[in-house]
C-alpha positions as CSV (number, residue, x, y, z in Angstrom):
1,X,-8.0,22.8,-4.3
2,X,-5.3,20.0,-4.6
3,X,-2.2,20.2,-2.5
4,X,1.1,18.5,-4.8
5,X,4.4,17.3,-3.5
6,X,6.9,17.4,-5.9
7,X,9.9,15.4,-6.7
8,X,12.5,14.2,-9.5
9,X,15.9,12.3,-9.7
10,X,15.2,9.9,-6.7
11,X,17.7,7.5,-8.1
12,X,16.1,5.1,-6.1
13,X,16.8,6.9,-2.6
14,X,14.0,8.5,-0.2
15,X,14.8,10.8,2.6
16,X,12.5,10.3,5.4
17,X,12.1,14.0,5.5
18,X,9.8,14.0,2.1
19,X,7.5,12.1,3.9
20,X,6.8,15.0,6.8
21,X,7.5,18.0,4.3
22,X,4.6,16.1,1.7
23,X,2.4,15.1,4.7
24,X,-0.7,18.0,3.6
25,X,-0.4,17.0,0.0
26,X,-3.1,14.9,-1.8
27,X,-1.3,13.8,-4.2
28,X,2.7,13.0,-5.1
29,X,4.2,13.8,-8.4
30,X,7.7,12.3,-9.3
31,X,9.1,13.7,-12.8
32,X,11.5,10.3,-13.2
33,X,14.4,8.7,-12.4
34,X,12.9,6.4,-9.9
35,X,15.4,4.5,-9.7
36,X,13.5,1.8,-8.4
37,X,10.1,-0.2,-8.3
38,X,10.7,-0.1,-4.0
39,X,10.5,4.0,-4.5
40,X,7.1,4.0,-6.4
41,X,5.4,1.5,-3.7
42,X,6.5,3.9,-0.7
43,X,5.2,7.2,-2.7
44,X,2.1,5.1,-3.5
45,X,1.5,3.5,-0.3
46,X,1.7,7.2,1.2
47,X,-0.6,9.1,-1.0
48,X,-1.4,8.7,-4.8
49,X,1.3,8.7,-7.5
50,X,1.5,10.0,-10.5
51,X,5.4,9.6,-12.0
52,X,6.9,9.4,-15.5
53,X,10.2,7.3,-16.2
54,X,13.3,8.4,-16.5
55,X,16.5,7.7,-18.8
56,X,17.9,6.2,-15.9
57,X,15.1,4.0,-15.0
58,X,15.0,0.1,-16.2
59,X,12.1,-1.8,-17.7
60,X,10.5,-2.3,-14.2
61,X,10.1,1.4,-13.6
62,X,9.2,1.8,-17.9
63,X,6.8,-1.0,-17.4
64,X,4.4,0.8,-15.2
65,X,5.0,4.8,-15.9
66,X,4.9,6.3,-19.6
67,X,7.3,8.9,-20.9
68,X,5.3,11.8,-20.4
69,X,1.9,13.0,-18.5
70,X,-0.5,15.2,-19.2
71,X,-3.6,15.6,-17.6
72,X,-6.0,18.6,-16.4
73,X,-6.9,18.8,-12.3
74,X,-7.8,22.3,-10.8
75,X,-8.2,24.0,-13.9
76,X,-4.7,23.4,-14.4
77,X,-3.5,21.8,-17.9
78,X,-0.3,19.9,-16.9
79,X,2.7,18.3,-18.3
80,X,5.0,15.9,-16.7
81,X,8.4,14.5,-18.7
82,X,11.4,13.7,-17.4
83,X,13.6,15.4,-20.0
84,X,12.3,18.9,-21.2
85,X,14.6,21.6,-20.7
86,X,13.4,24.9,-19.5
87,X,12.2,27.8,-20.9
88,X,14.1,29.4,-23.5
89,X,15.7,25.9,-23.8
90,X,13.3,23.5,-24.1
91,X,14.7,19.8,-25.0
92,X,14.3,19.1,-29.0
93,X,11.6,16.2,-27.9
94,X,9.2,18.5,-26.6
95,X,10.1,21.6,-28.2
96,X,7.2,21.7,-31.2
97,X,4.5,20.2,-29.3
98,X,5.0,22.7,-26.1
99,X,5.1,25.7,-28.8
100,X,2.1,24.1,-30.7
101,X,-0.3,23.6,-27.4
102,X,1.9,24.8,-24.4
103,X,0.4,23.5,-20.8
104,X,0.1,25.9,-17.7
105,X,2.6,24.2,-15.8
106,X,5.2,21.9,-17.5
107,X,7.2,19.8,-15.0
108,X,10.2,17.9,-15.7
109,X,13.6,16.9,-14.1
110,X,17.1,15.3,-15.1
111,X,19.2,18.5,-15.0
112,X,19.0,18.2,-10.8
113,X,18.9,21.6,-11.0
114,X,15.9,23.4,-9.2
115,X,14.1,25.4,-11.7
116,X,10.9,27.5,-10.8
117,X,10.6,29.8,-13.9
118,X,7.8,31.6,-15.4
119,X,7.8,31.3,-19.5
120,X,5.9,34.7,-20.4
121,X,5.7,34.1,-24.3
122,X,4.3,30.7,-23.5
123,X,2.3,31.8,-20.8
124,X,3.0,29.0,-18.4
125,X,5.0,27.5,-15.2
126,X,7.9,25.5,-15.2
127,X,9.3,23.5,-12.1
128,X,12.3,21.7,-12.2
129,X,12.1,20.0,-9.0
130,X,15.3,19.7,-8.6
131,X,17.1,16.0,-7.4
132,X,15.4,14.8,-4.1
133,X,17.8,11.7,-4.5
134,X,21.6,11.5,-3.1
135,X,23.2,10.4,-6.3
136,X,24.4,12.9,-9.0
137,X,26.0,16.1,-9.4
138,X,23.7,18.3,-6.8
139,X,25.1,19.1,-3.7
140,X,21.6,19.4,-1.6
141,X,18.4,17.6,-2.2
142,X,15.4,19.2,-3.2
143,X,11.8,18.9,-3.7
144,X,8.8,21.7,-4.0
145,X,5.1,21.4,-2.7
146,X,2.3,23.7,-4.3
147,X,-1.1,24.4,-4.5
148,X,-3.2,24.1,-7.6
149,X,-6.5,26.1,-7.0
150,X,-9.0,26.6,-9.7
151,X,-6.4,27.7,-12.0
152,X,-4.1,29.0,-10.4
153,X,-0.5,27.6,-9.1
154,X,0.1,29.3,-5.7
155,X,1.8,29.0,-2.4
156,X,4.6,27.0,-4.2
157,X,7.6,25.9,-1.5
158,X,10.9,24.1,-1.3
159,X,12.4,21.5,1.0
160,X,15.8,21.4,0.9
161,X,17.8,18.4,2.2
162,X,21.7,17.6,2.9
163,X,23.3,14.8,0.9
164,X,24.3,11.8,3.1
165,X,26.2,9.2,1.5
């Protein structure tokens, strides 16, 4: 059993409440837009990272994170991406290879729009973690923790956060 915190569209920003609603997970996942290099070290130095870069993120962020992810833990066959629409809108640059081999759960970000929707003819989970950052066209701040358990995605759960400026 693995324990994820999940997040997108930093934008280079942290609220300190991530750190206490992600405290019980094992591992962080960030779906890009960093925003910055200082971002990645705090996730990192608080529990282990794995991230994909954004369109808004520069060659620092690029340098150290690939465009997509996509790994097996639990069971679970997983993509991360940054841009991938949702289902029944899935972005043109991940559209033949999700219909061709389709993951369990397919994560991705940029719309900062929190997304948790089941694709039935794909059989698989997306999240859109929404925008945990303070900069773009979201009015609250989001992020999701879940549990990945031999297979199955359960006890999935959503922080949400006021903007400051």
């Amino acid at each position: 059993m693995k324990r994820i915190g999940c997040l997108s569209d930093t934008h280079g920003y942290l609220n300190d409440k991530l750190f206490g609603f992600f405290s019980s997970c094992d591992e962080i996942w960030h779906a890009g837009d960093i925003g910055s290099v200082d971002v990645a070290h705090k996730l990192e130095a608080f529990r282990p990272l794995k991230a994909v870069y954004g369109n808004i993120d520069g060659p620092d962020i690029r340098g150290r994170f690939p465009l997509h992810m996509r790994f097996e833990v639990e069971g679970t066959d997983v993509w991360i991406t940054h841009i991938g629409g949702f289902p029944g809108r899935y972005d043109p640059g991940v559209k033949p290879l999700i219909y061709e081999k389709p993951p369990k759960l397919f994560i991705c970000g940029h719309s900062h729009i929190l997304r948790v929707m089941n694709d039935k003819k794909l059989k698989l989970l997306h999240i859109n973690p929404g925008a945990a950052g303070r900069s773009g066209i979201h009015n609250v701040s989001t992020a999701v923790r879940f549990v990945l358990d031999n297979g199955d995605i359960k006890d999935l759960e959503v922080l949400e956060m006021e903007m400051h400026s």
